[in-house]
MIDOSE-1310 file (N, C-alpha, C; in nm, 2 decimals, decimal comma, always signed):
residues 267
xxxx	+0,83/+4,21/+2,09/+0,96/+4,14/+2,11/+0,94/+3,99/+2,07; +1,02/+3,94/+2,04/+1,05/+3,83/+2,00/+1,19/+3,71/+2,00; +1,14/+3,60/+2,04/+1,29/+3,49/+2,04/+1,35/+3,49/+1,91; +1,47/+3,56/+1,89/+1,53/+3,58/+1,80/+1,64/+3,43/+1,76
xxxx	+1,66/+3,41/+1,85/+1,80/+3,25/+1,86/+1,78/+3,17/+1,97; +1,80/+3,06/+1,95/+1,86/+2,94/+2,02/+1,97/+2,92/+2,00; +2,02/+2,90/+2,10/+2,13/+2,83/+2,09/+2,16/+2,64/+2,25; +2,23/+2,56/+2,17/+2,24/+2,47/+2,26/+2,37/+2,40/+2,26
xxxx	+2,43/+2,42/+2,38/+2,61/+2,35/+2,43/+2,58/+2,23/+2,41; +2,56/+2,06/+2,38/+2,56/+1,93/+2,43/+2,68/+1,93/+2,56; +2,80/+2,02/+2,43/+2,93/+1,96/+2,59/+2,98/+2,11/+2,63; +2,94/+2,14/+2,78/+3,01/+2,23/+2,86/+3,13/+2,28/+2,80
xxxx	+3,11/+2,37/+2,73/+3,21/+2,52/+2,72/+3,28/+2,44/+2,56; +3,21/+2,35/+2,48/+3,24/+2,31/+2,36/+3,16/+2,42/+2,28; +3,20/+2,39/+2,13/+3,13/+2,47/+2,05/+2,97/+2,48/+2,06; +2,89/+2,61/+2,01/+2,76/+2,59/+2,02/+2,67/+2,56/+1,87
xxxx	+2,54/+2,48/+1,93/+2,50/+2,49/+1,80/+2,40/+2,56/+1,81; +2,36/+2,67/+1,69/+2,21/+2,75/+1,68/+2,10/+2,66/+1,63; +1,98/+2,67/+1,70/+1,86/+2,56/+1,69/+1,75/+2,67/+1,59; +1,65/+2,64/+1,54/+1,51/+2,69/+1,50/+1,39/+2,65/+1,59
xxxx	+1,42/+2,51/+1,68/+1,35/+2,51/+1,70/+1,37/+2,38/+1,89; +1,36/+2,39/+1,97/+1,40/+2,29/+2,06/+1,29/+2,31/+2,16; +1,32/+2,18/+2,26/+1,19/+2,17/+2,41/+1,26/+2,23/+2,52; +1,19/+2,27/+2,58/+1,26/+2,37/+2,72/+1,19/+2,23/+2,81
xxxx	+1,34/+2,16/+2,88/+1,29/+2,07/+2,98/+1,29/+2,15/+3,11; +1,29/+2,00/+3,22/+1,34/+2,09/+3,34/+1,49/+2,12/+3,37; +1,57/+2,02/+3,29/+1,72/+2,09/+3,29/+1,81/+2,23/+3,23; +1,68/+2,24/+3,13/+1,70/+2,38/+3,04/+1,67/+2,34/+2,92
xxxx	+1,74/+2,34/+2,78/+1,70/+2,30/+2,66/+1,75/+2,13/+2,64; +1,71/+2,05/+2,60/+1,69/+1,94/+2,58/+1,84/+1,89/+2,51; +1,91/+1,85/+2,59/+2,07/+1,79/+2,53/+2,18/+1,91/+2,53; +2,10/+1,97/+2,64/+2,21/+2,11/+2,66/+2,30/+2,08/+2,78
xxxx	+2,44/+2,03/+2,74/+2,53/+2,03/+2,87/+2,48/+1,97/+2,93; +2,50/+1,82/+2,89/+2,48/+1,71/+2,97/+2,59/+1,62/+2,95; +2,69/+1,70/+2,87/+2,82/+1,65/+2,87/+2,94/+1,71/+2,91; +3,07/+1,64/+2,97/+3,13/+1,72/+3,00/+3,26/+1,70/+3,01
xxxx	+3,39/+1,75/+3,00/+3,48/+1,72/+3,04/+3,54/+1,71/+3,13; +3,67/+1,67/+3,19/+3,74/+1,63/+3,31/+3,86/+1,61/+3,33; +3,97/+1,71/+3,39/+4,11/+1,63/+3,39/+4,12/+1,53/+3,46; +4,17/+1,42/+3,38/+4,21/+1,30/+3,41/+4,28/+1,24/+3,55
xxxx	+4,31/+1,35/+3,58/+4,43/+1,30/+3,72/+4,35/+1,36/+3,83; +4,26/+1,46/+3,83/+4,19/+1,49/+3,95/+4,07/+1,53/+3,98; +3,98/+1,50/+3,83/+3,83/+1,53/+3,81/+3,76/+1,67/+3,79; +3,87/+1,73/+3,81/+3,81/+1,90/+3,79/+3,78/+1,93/+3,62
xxxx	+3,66/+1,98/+3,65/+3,60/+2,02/+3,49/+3,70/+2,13/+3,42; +3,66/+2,10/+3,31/+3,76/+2,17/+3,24/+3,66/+2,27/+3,13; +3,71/+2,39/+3,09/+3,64/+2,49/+2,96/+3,76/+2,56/+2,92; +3,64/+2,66/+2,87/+3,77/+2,74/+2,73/+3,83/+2,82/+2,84
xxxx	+3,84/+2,89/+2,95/+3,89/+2,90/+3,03/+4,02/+2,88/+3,05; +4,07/+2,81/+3,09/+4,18/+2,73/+3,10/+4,24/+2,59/+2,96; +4,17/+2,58/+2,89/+4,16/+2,51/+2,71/+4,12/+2,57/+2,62; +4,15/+2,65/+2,55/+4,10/+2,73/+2,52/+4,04/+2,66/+2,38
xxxx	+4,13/+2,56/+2,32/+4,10/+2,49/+2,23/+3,93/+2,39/+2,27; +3,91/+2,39/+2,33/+3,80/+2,38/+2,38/+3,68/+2,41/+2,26; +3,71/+2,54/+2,21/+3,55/+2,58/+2,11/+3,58/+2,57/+2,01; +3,65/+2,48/+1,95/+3,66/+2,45/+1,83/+3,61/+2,27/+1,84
xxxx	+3,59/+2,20/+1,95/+3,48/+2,08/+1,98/+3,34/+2,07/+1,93; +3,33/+2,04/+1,81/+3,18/+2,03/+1,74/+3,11/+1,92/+1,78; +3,01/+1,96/+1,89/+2,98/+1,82/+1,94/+2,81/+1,80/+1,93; +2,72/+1,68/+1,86/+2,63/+1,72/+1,80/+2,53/+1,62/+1,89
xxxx	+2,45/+1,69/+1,92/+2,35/+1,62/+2,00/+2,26/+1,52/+1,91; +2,25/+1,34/+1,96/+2,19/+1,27/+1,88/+2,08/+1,19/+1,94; +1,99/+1,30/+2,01/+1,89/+1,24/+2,12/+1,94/+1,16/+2,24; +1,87/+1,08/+2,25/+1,89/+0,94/+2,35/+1,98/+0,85/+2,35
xxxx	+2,04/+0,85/+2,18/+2,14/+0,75/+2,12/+2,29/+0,80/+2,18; +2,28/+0,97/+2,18/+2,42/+1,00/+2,24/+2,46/+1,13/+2,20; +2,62/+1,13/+2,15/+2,64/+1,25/+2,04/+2,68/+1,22/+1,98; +2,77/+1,33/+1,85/+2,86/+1,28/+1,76/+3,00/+1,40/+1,78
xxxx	+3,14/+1,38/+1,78/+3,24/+1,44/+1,83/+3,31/+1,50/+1,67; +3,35/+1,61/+1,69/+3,43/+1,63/+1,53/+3,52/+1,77/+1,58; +3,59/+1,80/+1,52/+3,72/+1,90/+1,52/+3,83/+1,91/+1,41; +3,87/+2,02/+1,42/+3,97/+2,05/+1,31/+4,08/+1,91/+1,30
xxxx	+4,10/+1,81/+1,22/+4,20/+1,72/+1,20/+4,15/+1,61/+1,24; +4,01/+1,59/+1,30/+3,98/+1,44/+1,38/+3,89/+1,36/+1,28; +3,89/+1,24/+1,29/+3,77/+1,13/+1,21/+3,64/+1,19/+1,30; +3,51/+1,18/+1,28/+3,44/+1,19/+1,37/+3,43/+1,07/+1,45
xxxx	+3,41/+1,09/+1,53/+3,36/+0,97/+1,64/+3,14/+1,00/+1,74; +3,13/+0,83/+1,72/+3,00/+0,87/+1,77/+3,03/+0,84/+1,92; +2,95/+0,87/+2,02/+2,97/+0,82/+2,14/+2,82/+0,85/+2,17; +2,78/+0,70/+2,26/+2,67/+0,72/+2,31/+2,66/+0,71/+2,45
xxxx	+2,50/+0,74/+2,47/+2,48/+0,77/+2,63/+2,55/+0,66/+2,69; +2,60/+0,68/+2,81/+2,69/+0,52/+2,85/+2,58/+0,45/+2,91; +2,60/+0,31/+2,93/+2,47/+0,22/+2,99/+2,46/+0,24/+3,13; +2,38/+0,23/+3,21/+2,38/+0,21/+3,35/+2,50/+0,14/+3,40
xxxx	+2,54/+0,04/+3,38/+2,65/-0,05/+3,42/+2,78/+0,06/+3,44; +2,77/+0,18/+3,33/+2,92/+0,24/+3,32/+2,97/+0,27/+3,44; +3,13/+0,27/+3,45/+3,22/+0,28/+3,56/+3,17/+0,41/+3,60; +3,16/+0,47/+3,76/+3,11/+0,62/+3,75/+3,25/+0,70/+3,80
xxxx	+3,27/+0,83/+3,78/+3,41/+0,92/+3,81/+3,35/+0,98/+3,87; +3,41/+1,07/+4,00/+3,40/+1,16/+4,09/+3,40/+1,27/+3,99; +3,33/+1,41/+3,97/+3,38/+1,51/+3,89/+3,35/+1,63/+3,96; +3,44/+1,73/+3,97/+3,40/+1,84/+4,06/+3,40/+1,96/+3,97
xxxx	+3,27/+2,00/+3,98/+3,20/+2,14/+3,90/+3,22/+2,26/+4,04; +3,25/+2,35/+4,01/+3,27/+2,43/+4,13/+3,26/+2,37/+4,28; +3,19/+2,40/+4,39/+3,16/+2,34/+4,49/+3,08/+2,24/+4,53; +3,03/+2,20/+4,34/+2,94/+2,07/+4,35/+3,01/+1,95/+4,32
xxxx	+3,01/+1,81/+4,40/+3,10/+1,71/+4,33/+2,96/+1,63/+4,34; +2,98/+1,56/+4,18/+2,88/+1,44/+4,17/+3,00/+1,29/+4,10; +2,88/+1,23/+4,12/+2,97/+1,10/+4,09/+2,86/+1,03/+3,96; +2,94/+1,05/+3,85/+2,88/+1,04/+3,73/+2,94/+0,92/+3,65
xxxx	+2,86/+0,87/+3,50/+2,94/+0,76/+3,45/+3,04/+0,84/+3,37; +3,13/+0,74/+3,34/+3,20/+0,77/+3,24/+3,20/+0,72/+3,13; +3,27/+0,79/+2,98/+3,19/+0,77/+2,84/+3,26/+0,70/+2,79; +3,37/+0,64/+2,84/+3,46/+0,56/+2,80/+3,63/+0,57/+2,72
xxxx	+3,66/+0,49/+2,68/+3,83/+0,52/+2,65/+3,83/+0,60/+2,50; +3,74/+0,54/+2,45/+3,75/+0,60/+2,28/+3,74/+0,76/+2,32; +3,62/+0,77/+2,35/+3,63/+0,89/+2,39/+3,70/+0,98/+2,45; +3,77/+0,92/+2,57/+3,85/+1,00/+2,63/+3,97/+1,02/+2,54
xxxx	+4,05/+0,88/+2,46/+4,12/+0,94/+2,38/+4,11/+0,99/+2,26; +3,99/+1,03/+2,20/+3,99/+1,12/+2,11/+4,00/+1,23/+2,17; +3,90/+1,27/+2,25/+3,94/+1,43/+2,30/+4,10/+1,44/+2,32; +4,14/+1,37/+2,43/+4,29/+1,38/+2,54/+4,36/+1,39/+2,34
xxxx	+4,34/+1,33/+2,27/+4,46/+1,35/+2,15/+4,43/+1,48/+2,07; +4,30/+1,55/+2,07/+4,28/+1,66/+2,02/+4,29/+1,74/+2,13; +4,33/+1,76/+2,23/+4,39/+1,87/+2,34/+4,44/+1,87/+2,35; +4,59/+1,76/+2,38/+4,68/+1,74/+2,41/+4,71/+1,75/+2,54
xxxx	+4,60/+1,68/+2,64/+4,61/+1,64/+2,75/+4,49/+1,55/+2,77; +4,53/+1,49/+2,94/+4,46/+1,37/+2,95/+4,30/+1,44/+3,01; +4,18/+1,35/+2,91/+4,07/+1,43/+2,95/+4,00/+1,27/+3,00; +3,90/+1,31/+3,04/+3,80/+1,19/+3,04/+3,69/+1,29/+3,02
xxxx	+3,57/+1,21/+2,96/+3,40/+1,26/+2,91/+3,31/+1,18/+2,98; +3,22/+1,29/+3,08/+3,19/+1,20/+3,16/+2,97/+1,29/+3,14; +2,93/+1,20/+3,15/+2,75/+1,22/+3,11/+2,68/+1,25/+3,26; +2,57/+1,38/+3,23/+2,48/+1,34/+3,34/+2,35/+1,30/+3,36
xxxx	+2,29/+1,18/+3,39/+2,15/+1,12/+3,39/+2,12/+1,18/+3,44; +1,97/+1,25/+3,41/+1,88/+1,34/+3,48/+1,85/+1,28/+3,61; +1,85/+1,17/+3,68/+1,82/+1,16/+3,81/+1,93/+1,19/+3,90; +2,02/+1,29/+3,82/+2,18/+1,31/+3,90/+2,17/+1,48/+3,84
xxxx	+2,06/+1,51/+3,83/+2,07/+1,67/+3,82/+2,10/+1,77/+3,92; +2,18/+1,84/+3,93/+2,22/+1,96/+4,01/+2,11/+2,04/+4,09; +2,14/+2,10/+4,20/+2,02/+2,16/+4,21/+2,09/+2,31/+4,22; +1,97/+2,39/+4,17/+2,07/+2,51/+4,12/+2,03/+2,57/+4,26
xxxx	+2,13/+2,68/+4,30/+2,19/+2,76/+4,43/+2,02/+2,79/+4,49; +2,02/+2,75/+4,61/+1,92/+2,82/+4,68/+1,89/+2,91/+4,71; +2,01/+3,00/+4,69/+1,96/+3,17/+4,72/+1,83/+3,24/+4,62; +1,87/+3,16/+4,48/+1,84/+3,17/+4,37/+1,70/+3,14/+4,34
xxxx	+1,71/+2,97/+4,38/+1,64/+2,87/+4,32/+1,53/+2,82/+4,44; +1,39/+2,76/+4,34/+1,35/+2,67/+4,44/+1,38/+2,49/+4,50; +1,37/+2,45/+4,60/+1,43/+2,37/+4,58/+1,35/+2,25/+4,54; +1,44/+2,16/+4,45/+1,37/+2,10/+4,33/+1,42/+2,14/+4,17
xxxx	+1,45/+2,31/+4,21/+1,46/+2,35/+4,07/+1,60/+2,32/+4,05; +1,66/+2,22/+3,91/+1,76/+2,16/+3,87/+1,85/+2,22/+3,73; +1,96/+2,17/+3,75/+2,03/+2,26/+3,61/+2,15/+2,09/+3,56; +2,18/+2,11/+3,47/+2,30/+2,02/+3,45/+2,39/+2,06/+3,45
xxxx	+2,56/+2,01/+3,37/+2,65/+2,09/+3,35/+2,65/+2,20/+3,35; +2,61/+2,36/+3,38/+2,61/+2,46/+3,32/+2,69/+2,52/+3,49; +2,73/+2,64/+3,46/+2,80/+2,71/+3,56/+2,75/+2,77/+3,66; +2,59/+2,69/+3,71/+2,50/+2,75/+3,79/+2,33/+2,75/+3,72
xxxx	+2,29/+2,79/+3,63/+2,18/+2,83/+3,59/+2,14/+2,73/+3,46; +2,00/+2,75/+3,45/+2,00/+2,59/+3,32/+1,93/+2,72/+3,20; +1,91/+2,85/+3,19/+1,92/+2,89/+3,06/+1,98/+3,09/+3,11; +2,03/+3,10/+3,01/+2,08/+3,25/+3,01/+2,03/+3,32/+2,89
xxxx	+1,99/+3,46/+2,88/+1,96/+3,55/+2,81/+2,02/+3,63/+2,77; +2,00/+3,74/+2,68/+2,07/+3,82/+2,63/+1,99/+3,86/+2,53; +1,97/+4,07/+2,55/+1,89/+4,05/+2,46/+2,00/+4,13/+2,34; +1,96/+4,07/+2,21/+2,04/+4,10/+2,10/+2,04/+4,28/+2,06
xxxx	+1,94/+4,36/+2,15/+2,02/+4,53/+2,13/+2,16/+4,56/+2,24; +2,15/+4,45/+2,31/+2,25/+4,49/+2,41/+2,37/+4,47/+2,33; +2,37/+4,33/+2,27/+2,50/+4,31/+2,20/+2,53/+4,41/+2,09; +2,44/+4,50/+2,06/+2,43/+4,58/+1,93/+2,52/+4,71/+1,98
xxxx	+2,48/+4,75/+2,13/+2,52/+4,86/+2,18/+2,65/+4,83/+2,24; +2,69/+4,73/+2,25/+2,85/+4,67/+2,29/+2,90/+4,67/+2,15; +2,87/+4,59/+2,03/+2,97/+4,64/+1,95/+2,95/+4,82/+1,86; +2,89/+4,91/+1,88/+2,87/+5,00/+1,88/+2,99/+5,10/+1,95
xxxx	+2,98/+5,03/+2,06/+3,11/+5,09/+2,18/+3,25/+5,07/+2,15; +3,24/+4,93/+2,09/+3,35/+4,87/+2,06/+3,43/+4,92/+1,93; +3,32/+4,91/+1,82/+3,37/+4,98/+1,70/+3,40/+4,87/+1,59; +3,30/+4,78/+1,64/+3,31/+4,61/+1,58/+3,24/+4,55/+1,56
xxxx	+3,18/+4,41/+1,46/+3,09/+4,36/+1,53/+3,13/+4,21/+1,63; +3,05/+4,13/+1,69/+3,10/+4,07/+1,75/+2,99/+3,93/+1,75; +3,04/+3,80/+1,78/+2,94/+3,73/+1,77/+2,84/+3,70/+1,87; +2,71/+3,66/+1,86/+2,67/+3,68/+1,97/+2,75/+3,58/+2,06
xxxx	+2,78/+3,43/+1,98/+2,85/+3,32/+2,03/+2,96/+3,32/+2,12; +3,01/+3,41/+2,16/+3,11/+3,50/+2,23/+3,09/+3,47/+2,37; +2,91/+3,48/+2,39/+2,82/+3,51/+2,56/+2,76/+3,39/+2,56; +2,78/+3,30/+2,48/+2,74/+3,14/+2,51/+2,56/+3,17/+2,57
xxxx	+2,46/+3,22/+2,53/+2,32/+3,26/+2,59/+2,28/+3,11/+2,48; +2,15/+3,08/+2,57/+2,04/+2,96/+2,53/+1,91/+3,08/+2,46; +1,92/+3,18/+2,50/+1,82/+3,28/+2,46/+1,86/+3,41/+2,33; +1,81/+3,47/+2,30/+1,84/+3,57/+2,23/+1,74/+3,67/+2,18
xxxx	+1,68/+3,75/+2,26/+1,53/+3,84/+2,22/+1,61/+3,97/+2,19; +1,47/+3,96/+2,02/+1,50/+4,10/+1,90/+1,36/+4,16/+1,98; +1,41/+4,32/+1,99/+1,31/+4,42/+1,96/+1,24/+4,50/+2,09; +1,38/+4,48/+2,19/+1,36/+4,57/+2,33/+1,47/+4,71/+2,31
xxxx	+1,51/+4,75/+2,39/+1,59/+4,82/+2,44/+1,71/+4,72/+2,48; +1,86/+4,81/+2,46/+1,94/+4,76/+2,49/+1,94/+4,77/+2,67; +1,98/+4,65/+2,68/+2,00/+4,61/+2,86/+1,82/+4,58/+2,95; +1,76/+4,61/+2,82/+1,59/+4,60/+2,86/+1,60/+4,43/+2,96
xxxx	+1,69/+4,35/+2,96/+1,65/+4,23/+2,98/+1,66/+4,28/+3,16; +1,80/+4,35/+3,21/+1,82/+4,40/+3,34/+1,69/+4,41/+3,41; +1,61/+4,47/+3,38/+1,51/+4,51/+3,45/+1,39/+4,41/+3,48; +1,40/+4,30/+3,41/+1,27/+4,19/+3,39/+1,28/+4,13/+3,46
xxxx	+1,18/+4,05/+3,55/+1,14/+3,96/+3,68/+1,08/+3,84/+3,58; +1,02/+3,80/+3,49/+0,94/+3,70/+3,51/+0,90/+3,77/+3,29; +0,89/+3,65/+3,25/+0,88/+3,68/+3,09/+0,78/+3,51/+3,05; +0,71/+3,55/+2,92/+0,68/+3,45/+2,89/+0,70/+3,42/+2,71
xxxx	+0,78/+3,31/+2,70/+0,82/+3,27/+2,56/+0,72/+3,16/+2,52; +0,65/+3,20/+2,43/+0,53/+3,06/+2,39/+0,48/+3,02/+2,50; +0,44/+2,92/+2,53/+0,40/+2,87/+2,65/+0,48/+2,88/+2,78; +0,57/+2,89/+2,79/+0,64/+2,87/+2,92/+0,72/+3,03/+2,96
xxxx	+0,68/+3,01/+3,10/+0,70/+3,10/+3,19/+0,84/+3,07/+3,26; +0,93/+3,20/+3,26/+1,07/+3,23/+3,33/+1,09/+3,32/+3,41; +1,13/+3,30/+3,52/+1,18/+3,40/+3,63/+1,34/+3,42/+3,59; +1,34/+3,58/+3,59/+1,48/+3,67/+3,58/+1,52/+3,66/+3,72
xxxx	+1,65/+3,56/+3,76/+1,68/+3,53/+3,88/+1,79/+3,62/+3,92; +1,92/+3,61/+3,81/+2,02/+3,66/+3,81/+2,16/+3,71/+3,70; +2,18/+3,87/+3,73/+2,24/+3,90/+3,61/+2,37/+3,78/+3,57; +2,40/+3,80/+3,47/+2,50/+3,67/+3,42/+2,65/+3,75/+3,44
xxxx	+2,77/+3,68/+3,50/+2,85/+3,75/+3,60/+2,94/+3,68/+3,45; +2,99/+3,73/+3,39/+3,10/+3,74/+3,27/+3,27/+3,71/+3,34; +3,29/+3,56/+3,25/+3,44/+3,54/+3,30/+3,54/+3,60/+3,15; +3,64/+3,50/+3,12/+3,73/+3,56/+3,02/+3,71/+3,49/+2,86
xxxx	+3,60/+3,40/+2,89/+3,56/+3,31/+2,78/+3,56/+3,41/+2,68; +3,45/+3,56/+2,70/+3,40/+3,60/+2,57/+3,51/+3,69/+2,48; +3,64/+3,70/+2,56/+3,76/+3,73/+2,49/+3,82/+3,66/+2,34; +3,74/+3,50/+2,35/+3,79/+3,42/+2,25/+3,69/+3,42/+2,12
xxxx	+3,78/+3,44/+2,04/+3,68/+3,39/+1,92/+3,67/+3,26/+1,90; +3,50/+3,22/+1,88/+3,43/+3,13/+1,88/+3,56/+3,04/+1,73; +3,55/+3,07/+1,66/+3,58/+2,97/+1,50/+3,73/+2,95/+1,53; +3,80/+3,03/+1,59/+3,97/+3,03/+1,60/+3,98/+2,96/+1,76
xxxx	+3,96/+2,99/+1,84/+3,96/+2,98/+1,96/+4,09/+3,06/+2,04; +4,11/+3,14/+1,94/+4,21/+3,30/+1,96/+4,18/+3,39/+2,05; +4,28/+3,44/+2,15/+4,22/+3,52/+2,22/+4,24/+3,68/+2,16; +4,15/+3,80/+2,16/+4,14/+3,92/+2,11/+4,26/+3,98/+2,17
xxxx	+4,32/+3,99/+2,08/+4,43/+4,07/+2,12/+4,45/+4,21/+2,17; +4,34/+4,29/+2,18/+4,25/+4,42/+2,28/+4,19/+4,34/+2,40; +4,14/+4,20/+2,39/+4,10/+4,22/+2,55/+3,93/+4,22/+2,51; +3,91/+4,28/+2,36/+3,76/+4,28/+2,38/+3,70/+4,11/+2,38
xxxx	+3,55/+4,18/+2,39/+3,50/+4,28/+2,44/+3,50/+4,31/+2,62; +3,61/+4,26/+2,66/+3,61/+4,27/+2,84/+3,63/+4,43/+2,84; +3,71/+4,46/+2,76/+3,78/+4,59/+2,80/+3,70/+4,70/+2,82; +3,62/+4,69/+2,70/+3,48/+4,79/+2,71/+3,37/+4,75/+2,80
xxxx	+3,37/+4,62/+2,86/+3,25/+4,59/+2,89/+3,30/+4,66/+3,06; +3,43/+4,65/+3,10/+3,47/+4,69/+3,22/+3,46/+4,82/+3,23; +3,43/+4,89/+3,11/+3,39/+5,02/+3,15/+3,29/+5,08/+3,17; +3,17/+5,00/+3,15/+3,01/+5,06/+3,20/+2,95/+4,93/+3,27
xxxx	+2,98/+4,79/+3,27/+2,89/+4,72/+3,33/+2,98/+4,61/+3,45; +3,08/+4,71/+3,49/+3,06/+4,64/+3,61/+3,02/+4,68/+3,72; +2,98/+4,60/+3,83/+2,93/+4,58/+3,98/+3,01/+4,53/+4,08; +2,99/+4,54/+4,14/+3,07/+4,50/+4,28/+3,10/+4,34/+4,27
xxxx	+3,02/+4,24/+4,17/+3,06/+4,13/+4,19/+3,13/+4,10/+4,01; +3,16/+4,15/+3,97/+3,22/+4,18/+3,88/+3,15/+4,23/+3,73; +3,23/+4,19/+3,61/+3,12/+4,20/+3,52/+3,00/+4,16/+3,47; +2,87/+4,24/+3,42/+2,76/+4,18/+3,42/+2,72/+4,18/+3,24
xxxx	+2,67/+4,09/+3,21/+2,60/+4,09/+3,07/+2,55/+3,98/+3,04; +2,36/+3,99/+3,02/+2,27/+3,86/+3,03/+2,23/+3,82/+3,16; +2,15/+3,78/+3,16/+2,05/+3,75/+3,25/+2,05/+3,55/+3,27; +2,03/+3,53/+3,40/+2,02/+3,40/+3,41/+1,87/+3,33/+3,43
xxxx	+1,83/+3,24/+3,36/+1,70/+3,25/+3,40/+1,64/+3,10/+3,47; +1,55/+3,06/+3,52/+1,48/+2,96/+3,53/+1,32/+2,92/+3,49; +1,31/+2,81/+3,40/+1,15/+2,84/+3,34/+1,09/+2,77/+3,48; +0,92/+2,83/+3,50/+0,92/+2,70/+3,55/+0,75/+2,64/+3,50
xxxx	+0,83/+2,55/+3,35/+0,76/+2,47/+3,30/+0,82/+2,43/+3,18; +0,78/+2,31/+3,10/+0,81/+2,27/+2,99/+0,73/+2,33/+2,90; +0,80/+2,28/+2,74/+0,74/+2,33/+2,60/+0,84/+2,34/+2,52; +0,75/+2,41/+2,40/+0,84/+2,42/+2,26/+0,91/+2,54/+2,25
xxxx	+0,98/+2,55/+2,22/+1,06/+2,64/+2,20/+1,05/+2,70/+2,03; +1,02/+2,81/+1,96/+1,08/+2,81/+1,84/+1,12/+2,97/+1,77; +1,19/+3,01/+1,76/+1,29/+3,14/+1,69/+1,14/+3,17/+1,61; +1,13/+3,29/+1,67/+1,04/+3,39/+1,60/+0,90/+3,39/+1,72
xxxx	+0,90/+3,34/+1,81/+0,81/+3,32/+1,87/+0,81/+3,46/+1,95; +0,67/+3,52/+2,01/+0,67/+3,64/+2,08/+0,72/+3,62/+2,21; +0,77/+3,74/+2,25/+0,82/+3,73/+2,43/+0,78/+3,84/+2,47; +0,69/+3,78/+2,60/+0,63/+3,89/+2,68/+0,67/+3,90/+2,80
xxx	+0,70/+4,07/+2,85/+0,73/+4,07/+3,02/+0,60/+4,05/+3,11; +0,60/+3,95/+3,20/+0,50/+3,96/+3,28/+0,51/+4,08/+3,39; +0,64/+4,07/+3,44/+0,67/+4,16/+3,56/+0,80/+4,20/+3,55
């Protein structure tokens, strides 16, 4: 088996970009969803979800300096990490509320004019890291923006045997995964406790609980007018807590990361 893809969000539930090569921190991949959006009037985060226009946000991670913002119709704009000084916003990610800086007005109105509503962009400094769910996690173990977990899997026969079902193909970009392993069995990931990618060791914590996101196509930000792939996936993989596809994982260590690299199940 082998790491077939990277992939890395900068901004929560914006478009993704595919890597060859990235560092697995303690947040997850290095400039992954450390940015994020916010309605303006009451701080609740926002995704494709409810924006759908959302994945058509090309947002490019520029190290330490910041990112860079671009979309169908916009100038680009750079935005960098805000200073310590920055004003901070209340922002509420599910049942977590942190009080983070904000990225400023340019920013906000670039986005808020390519949405067409009022957003604010608000950053999180690793010393304002999440701590991911205890049922889960150890404590200590940290995620950023992400919807619980700081990296997700999926191995690429699974998606093979979902568009097989479907009668399509489908992108993987659809399932938003930080991972992508060629050369198991489809759903082979279900069954894994503990894997090692190059140097660094991951615990299989929890299957990945599927919302309505992967309905949209990634390039249009259209939703499938069948419903796929929900429609088929509702017919063999759901559970009691609803649908399942991908794995959530937590490393616990740093390193390199690089596409083609071997992956071994420990347990």
């Amino acid at each position: 088996m082998q790491l077939s893809a990277l992939y890395r969000y900068p901004l929560k539930s914006g478009a993704g970009e595919r890597l060859e090569q990235a560092y697995c921190g303690p947040l997850g991949l290095h400039g992954d969803r450390r940015w994020m959006l916010i309605d303006a009037t009451n701080g609740r985060f926002l995704t494709q979800r409810s924006v759908p226009s959302m994945a058509l946000l090309q947002v490019r991670w520029q190290g330490e300096e910041g990112v860079r913002l671009s979309a169908p119709g916009m100038a680009e704009l750079a935005v960098p990490v805000p200073m310590s000084s920055a004003a901070l916003r209340g922002a509420f990610i599910w049942r977590e509320v942190v009080r983070v800086p904000d990225c400023g007005d340019d920013a906000a109105q670039w986005l808020s004019d390519f949405l067409g509503r009022a957003v604010r962009l608000v950053y999180l400094p690793e010393s304002d890291a999440i701590q991911v769910d205890l049922t889960y996690a150890r404590d200590g173990e940290l995620t950023a923006f992400t919807d619980g977990f700081p990296f997700m899997l999926i191995g690429q026969a699974s998606l093979d045997d979902l568009c097989a079902r479907i009668g399509r193909p489908l992108e993987m970009l659809r399932f938003r995964p930080s991972l992508v392993v060629a050369g198991a069995e489809p759903y082979a990931e279900d069954s894994w406790k503990r894997i090692r990618i190059g140097t660094v060791e991951f615990r299989v914590v929890k299957p990945c609980t599927r919302c309505a996101i992967p309905i949209l196509d990634p390039a249009t930000a259209q939703r499938s007018p069948d419903m796929e792939p929900m429609a088929t996936l509702l017919t063999y993989r759901k559970g009691r807590d609803g649908v399942f596809f991908g794995q959530n994982l937590i490393a616990e260590g740093s390193g390199p990361l690089v596409e083609g690299m071997p992956v071994e199940v420990l347990e």
